[in-house]
C-alpha positions, 0 to 999 in steps of 0.5 A: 068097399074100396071107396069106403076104405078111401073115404074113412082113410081120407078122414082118418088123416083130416081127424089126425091133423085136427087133433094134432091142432087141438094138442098143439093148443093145449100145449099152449101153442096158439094157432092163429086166432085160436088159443087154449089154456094149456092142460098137458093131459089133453095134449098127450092124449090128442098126440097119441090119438093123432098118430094112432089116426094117422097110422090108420090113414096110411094103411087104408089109403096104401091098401095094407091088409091090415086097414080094417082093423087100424080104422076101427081101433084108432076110431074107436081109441079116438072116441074114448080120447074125445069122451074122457075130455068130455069127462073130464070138463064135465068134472070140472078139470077147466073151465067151460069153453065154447070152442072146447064143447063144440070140438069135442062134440063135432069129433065124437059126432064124426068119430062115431060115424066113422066107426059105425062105417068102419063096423059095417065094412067089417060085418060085410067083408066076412 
């Protein structure tokens, strides 16, 4: 389980930092050579998942005995992050982007993945 802990608590830190790029886009901050139209609503909801993930990072790489549970709320308040912009461009809210679809898909995959991980940790450790 320690390597698990390690792997979901290295990948909570490179998705922290992915949605700290992403809302940095959003918040009309081009990141060189990627640029998005600004949509302030995405960039406070990436702000907010990032942090959430980062702080699950933390506690999982520092061994806090409440690593568990943050890996899974911030994945799973990650996730509904990523699919209320699934929503949200589906409704029309901007325009349809290549790069937006794809980052959106790529991070639910990941995300979801890491919650099924975090989800049987959780089933096992009892």
């Amino acid at each position: 389980m320690d390597v698990l802990r390690t792997a979901l608590g290295a990948a909570c830190l490179v998705y922290g930092v992915v949605f700290a790029v992403a809302a940095l886009l959003h918040a009309g901050i081009a990141v060189v050579p990627l640029s998005q139209p600004v949509i302030v609503p995405a960039a406070i909801v990436e702000t907010a998942c990032a942090c959430a993930l980062a702080v699950a990072g933390y506690g999982a790489l520092a061994r806090r005995p409440w690593a568990w549970d943050g890996i899974v709320y911030a994945h799973a308040a990650a996730l509904s992050g990523v699919l209320l912009g699934i929503l949200a461009v589906a409704f029309g809210a901007t325009d349809p982007d290549p790069l937006l679809d794809w980052y959106h898909r790529s991070v639910a995959v990941l995300l979801g993945i890491g919650l099924g991980g975090a989800f049987y940790v959780s089933r096992v450790r009892r």
